[in-house]
C-alpha positions in Angstrom: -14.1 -24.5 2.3 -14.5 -20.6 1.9 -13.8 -18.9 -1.3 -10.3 -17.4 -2.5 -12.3 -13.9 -1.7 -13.7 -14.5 1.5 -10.1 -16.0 2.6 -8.0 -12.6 1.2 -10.9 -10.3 2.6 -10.3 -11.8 5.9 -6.4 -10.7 6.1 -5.4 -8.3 8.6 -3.6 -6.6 6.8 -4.5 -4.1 3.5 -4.1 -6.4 0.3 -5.0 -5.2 -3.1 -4.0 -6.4 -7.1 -3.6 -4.3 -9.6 -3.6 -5.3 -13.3 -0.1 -4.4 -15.8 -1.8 -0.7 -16.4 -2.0 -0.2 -12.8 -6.0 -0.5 -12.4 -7.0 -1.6 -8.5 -9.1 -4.9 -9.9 -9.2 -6.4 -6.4 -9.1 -5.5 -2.4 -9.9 -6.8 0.7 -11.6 -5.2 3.8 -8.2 -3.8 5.5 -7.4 -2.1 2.5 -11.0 -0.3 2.4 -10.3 0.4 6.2 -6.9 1.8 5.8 -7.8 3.9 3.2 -10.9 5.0 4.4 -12.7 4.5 1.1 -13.3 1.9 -1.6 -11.7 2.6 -4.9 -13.1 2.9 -8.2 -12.5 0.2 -10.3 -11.0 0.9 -13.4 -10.3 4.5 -12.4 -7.9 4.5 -9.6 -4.5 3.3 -10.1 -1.3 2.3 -8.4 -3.2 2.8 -5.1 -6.2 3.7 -3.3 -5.3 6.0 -0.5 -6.5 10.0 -1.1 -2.7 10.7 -0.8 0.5 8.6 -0.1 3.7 10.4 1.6 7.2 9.4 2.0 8.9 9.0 6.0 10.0 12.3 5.0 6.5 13.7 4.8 6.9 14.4 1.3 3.5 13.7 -1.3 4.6 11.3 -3.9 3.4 11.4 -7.3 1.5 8.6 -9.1 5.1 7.8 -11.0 6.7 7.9 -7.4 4.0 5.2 -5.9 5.7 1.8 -5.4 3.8 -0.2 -7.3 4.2 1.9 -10.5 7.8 2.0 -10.1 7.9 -2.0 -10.1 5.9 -2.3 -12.7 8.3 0.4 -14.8 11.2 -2.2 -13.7 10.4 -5.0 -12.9 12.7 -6.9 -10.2 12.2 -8.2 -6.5 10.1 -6.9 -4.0 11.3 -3.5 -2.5 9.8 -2.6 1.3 9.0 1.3 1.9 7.7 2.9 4.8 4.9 5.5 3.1 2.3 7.2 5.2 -1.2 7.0 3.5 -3.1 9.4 3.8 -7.3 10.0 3.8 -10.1 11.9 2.6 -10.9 12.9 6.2 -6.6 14.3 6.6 -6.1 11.2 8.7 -2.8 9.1 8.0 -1.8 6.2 8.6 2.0 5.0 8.9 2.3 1.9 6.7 5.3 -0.6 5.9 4.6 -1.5 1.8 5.7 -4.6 0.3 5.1 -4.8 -2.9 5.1 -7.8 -5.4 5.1 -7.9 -9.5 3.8 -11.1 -11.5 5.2 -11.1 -14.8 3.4 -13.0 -17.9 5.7 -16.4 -20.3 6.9 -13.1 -22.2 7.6 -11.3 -19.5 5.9 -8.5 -19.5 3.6 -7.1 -16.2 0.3 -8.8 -15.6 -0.1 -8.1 -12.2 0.9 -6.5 -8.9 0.1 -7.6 -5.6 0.3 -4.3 -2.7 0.1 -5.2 0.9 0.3 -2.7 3.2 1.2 -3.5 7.2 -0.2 -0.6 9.8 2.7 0.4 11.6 1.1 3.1 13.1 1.2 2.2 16.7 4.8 0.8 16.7 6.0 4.5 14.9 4.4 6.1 17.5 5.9 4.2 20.1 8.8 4.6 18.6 8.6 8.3 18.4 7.6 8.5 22.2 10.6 6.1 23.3 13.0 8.4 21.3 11.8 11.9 22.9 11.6 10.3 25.9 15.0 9.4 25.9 16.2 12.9 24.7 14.4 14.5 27.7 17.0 12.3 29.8 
């Protein structure tokens, strides 16, 4: 039976852990790919895109990133559409659901990001829209 790693590394879609301080301490292959870079353990936090944007196009700020704002208050998982940005200026459209493991005293000692490419379905959705305004 593979590994825990091999199995999560093996996802199609971008999965990565942070620790309660918001430290990337584990990702898998999708996330490298969507990302287009491997973080820095123990240096990048929250998340490991170059830059992440709101729908509106908007840059958020580290305090603005969904996983830091769970981990600030802690409750159930909250789904965002963010567009995630690349060293290169290539982005991605993304649907984020983030998750937030609290310890027996209840205080944040992990969170889990997994990020769905929605590129091609936004896209399709933009051309379906025009489309439909040039009728």
């Amino acid at each position: 039976m593979p590994g825990l790693e091999t199995i999560v590394d093996d996802l199609a879609v971008a999965v990565y852990v942070c620790d309660g301080a918001g430290r990337i301490v584990l990702f898998n292959a999708a996330a490298k790919a969507l990302w287009g870079r491997e973080p820095d353990f123990g240096r990048d936090r929250w998340c490991g895109a170059w830059r992440v944007h709101g729908p509106d196009g908007r840059t958020l700020q580290p305090e603005e990133l969904p996983l830091r704002e769970l981990a600030l208050a802690p409750r159930s998982s909250v789904r965002r559409d963010l567009v995630v940005e690349r060293g290169d200026g290539t982005r991605r459209s993304v649907l984020c659901e983030p998750r937030v493991y609290l310890d027996e005293r209840g205080a944040v000692s992990a969170l889990l990001g997994v990020l769905t490419d929605v590129t091609a379905a936004r896209q399709a959705e933009r051309a379906r829209h025009e489309a439909e305004q040039l009728l």
